[in-house]
C-alpha positions as CSV (number, residue, x, y, z in Angstrom):
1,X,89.8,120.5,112.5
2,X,92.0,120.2,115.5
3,X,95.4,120.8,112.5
4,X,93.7,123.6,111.4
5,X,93.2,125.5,114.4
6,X,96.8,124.5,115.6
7,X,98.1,126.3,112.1
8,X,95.8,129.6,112.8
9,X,97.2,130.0,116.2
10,X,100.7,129.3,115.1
11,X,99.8,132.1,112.3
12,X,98.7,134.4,114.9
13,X,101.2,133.9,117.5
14,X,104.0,134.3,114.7
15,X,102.5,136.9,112.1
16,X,99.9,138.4,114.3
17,X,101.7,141.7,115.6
18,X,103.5,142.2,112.3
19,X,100.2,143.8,111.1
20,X,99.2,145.6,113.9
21,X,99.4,148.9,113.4
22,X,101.1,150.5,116.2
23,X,104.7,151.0,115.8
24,X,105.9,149.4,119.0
25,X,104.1,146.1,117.9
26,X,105.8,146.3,114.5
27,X,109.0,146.1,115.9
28,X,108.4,143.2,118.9
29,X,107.6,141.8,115.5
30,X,110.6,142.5,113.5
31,X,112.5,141.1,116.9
32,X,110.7,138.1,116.9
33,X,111.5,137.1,113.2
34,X,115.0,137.9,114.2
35,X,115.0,136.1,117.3
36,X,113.8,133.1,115.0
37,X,116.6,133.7,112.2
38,X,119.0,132.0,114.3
39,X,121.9,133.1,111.6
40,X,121.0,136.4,110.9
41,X,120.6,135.9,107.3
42,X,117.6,137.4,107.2
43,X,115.3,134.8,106.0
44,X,113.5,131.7,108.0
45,X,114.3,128.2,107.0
46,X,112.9,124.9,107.4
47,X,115.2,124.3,110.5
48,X,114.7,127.8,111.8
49,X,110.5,127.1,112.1
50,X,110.4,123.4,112.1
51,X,106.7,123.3,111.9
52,X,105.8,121.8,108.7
53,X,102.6,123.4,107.8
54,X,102.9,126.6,109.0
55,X,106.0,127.0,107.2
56,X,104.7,125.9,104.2
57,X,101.6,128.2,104.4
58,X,103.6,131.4,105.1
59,X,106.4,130.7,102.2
60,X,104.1,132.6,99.6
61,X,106.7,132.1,96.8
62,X,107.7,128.0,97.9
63,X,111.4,129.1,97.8
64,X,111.9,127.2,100.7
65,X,112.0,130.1,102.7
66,X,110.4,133.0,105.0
67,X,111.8,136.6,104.4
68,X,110.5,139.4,106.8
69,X,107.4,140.9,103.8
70,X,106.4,137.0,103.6
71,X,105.7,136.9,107.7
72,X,104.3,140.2,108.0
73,X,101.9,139.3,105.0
74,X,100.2,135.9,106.4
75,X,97.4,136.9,108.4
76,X,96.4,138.7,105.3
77,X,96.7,135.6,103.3
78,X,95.0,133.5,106.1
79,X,92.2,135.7,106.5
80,X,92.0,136.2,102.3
81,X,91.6,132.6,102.5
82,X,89.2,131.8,105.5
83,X,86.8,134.6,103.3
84,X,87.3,132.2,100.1
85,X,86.0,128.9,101.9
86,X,83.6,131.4,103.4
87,X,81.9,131.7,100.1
88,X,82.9,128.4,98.6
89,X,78.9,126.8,98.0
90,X,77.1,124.9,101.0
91,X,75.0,121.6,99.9
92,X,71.5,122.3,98.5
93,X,70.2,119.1,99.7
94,X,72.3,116.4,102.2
95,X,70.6,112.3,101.7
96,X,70.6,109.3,103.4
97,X,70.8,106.8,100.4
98,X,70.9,103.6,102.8
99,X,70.1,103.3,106.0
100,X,71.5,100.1,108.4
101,X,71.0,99.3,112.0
102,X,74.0,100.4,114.1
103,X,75.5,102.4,111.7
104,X,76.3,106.5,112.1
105,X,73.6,107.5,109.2
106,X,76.0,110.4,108.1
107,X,78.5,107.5,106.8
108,X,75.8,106.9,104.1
109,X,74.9,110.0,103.1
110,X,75.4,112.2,100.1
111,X,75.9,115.5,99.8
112,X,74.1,117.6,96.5
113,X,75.7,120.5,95.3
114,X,73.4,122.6,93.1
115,X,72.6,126.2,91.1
116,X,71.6,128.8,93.9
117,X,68.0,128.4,93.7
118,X,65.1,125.7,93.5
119,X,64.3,127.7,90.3
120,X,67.5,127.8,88.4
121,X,67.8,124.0,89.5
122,X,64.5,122.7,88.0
123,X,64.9,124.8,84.9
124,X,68.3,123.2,84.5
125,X,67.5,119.5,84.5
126,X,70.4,118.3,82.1
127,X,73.8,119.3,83.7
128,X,76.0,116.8,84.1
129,X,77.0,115.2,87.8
130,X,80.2,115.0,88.6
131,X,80.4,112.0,91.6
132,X,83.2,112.6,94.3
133,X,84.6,110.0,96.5
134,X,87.0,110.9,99.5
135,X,90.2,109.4,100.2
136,X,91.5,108.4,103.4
137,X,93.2,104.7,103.9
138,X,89.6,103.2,104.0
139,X,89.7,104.9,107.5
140,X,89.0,108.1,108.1
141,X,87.5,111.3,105.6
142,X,84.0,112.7,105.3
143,X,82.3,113.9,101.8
144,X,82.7,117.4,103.3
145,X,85.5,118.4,104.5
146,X,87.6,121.3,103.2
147,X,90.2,119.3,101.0
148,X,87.5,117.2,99.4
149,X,85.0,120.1,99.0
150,X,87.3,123.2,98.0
151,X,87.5,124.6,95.5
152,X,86.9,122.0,93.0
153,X,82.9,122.0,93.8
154,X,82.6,125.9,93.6
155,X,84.4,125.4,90.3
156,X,82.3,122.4,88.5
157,X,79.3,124.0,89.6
158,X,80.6,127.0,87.9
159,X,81.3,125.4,85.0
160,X,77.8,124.3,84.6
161,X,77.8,120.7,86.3
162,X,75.9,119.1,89.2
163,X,78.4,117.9,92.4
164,X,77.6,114.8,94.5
165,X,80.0,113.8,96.9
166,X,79.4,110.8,99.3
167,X,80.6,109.1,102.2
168,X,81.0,105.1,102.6
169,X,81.4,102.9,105.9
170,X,85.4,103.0,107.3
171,X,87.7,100.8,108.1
172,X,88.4,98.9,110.8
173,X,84.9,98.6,111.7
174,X,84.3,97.4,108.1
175,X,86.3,95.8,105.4
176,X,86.2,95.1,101.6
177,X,83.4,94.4,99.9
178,X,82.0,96.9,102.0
179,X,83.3,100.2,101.2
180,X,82.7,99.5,97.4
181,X,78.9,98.0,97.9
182,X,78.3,101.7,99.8
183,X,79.8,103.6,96.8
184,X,77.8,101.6,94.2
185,X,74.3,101.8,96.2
186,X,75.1,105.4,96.2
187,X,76.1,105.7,92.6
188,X,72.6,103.8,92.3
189,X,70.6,105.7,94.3
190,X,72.1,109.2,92.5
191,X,71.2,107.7,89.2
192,X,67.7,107.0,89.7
193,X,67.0,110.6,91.7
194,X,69.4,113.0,90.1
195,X,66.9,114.5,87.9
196,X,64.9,115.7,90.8
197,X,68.1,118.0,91.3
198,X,68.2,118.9,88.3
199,X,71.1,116.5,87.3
200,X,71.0,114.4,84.0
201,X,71.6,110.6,84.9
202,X,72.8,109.8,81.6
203,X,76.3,111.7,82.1
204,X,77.3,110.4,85.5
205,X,81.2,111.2,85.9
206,X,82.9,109.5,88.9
207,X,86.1,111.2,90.7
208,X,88.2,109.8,93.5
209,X,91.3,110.6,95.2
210,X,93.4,108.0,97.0
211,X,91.6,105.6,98.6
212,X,88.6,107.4,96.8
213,X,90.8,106.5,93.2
214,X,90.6,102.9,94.3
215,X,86.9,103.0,95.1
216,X,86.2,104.8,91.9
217,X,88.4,102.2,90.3
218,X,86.6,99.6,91.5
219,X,83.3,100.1,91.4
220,X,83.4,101.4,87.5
221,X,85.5,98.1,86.8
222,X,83.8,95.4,88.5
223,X,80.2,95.0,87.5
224,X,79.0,92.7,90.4
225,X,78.5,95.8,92.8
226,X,76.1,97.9,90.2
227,X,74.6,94.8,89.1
228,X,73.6,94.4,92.8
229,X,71.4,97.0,92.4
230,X,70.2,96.8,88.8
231,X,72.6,98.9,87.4
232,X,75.2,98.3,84.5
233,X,78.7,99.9,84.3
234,X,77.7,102.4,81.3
235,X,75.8,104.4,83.9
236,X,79.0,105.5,84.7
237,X,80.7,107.9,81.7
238,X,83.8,108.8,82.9
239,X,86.2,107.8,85.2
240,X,88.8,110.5,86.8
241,X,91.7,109.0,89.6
242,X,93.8,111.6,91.8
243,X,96.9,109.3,92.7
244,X,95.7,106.2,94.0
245,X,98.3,103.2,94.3
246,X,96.2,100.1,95.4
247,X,94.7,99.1,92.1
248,X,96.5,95.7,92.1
249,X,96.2,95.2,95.8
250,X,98.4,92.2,95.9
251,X,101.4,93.9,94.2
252,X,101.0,97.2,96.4
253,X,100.9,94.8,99.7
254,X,104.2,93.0,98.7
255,X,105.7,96.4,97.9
256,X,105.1,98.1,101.2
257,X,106.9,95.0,102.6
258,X,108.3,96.4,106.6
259,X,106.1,99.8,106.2
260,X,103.9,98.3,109.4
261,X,101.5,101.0,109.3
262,X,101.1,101.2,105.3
263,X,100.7,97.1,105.6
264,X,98.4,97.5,108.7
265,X,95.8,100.2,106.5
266,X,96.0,97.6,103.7
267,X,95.0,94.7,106.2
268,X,92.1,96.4,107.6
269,X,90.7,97.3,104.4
270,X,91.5,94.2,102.7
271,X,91.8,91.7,104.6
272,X,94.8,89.5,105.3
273,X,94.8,87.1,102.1
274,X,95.5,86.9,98.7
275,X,92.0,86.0,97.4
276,X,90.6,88.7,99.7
277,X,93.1,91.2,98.1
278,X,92.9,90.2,94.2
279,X,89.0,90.4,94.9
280,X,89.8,94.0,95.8
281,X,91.7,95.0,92.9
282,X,90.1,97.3,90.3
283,X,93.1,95.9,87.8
284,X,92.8,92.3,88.2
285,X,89.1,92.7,87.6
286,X,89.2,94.3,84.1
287,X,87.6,92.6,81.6
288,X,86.4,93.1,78.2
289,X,82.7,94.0,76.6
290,X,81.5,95.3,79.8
291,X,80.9,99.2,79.3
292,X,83.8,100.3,81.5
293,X,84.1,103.8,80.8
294,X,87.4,105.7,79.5
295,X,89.7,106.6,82.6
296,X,91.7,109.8,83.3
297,X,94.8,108.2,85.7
298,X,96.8,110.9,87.7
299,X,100.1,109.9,89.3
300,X,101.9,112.5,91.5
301,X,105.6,114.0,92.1
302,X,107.6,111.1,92.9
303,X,105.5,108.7,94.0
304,X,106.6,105.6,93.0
305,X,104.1,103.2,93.5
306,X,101.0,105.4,92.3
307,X,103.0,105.5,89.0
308,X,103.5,102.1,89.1
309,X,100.0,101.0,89.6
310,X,98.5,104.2,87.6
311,X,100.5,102.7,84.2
312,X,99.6,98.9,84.9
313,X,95.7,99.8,85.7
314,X,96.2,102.1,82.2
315,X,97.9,99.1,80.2
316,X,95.5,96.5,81.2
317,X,92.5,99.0,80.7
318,X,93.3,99.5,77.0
319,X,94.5,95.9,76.3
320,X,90.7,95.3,77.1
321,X,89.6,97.9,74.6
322,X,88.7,101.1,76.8
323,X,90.5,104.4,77.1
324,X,92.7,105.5,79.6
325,X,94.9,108.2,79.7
326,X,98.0,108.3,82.2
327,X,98.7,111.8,83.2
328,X,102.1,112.7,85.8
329,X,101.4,115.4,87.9
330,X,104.5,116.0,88.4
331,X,104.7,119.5,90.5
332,X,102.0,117.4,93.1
333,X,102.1,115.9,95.9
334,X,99.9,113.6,97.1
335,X,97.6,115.7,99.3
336,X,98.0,119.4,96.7
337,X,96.8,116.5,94.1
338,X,93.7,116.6,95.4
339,X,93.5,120.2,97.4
340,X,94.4,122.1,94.4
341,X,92.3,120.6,92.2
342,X,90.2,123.5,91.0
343,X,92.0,126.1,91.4
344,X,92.8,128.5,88.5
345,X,95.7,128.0,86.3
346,X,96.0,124.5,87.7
347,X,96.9,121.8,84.9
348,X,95.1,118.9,86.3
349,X,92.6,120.9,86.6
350,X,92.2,121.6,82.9
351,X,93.1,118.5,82.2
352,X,90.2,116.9,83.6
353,X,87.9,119.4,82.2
354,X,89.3,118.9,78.5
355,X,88.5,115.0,79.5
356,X,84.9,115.6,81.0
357,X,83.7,117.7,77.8
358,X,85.1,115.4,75.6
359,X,82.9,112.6,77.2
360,X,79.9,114.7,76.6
361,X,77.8,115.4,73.5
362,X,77.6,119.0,74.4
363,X,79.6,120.7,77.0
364,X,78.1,121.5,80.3
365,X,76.2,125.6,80.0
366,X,78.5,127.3,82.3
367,X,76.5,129.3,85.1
368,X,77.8,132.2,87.1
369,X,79.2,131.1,91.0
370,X,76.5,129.5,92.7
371,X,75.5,131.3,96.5
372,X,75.9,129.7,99.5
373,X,72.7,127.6,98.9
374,X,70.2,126.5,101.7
């Protein structure tokens, strides 16, 4: 929250008179992009306005740089965009689905994302649920924050499918097994009450991004943490990872070898030994004749080590007998991975669309845009 309102002020400081209408504004603002445009050139460049994200946000045509229309166009843009989360849907119902002593209860929670009304929702009993788990290094991330939320719930919904997405105890206060038992109790508990949403238990789809991949990964591989709570693997249909790279946990440790903060993440989530660490790898867990469902694997840009572990989790998964597709993203990054997804025109988008309806027996009956709900 505090990024984001550091970006807006940066907008408004920048591009704020460049829309004003008075003519003496417009030209302090046409000075001010000059007095920026240290060569004259008549464009801003990364070294001109060396502040990542706003510079990213206000090149509207990623050409790796700002001409004059570009910076008197962002506050547009900004507020275009403020009005779009505006209307992006709110939870119908937010769930405890444990409770322990101690423990913030909004770390295990759920959030339900359903049609507009109590009416539509009950007469609607079979859409399918798509399950989303957050990313953050084990440590940080909530089930409803912007990037996790928008706009990929606002489209599923819209595309006639129920949205879950749930939080999990965080690292270091906790450590493996524990973020996985959270996202299989909650995977449990979503199972057995769905219906009352008017979700259809029997196509359960489970997407994660990052450290949500790994989770997802995990807890769709390794039957012990379903088991736990009655539950087999084959509740879970489908399986869709956004560029995660600690399926083989033990590889991805030995390959971040003098990165002391990547090693230090890995550490707090895993532990600080090998046993710990193979125990907490969705690859070295695959087995065959256990319903593991068919995996969609996204890898993104350049990123070496998601490709690496996205094409040996893929491997092993079909060696086994299950389906897995490896898909590179390769206009991504890590972060627009995840924050794009949804958005139209974008191909991972479709992708995983093409993937969800092709797990189905009939595709989901696509709904107009749900309202803001309660």
């Amino acid at each position: 929250m505090r990024q984001s309102s550091l970006l807006i002020a940066s907008i408004v400081f920048l591009a704020g008179p460049c829309l004003a209408q008075d003519s003496d504004k417009n030209q302090r603002a046409v000075q001010r992009f000059k007095s920026l445009d240290k060569n004259g050139d008549g464009v801003l460049t990364p070294d001109e306005l060396p502040r990542k994200r706003l510079f990213k946000f206000m090149d509207k045509n990623n050409d790796g740089k700002i001409d004059l229309d570009e910076a008197k166009g962002v506050r547009k843009r900004m507020e275009e965009a403020k009005e779009a989360i505006a209307k992006q849907p709110k939870p119908s119902h937010s769930i405890a689905y444990h409770k322990v002593d101690g423990v913030d209860s909004r770390l295990l929670s759920l959030d339900i994302y359903s049609p507009k009304s109590e009416e539509e929702t009950k007469s609607n009993a079979k859409r399918p649920v798509v399950v989303m788990i957050h990313g953050g290094g084990w440590a940080i991330g909530d089930k409803a924050s912007k990037g996790v939320i928008h706009p990929k719930c606002a489209d599923f919904l819209k595309k006639g499918y129920l949205f879950v997405s749930i939080n999990y105890r965080l690292s270091p206060k906790v450590k493996h097994p524990v973020h996985v038992q959270d996202c299989a109790r909650a995977l449990a508990y979503i199972h057995d009450h769905i219906a009352e949403h008017g979700g259809n238990p029997e196509q359960m789809l489970v997407m994660g991004h990052s450290a949500g991949a790994h989770l997802a990964a995990l807890v769709s591989i390794d039957d012990q943490y379903l088991k736990a709570h009655g539950k087999d693997l084959k509740i879970v249909k489908g399986v869709v990872l956004l560029d995660g790279a600690a399926y083989n946990v033990p590889t991805q440790i030995a390959a971040s070898a003098g990165k002391e903060r990547a090693l230090k993440m890995y550490k707090d989530a895993f532990g600080t030994t090998d046993k710990e660490w193979r125990g907490a790898s969705p690859t070295l867990h695959v087995k065959a004749n256990k319903n593991v469902a068919p995996f969609l694997i996204f890898h993104a840009g350049d990123r070496k080590a998601s490709e690496a572990q996205a094409k040996e989790l893929g491997k092993t998964l079909e060696k086994a007998g299950y389906k897995a597709s490896i898909e590179h993203a390769k206009d991504k990054t890590h972060s627009s991975m995840n924050r794009d997804l949804g958005k139209e025109k974008d191909k991972p988008t479709a992708s995983i669309h093409k993937f969800f309806e092709g797990l189905l027996k009939t595709p989901p009956a696509k709904k107009e845009a749900p309202s803001s709900g309660k």
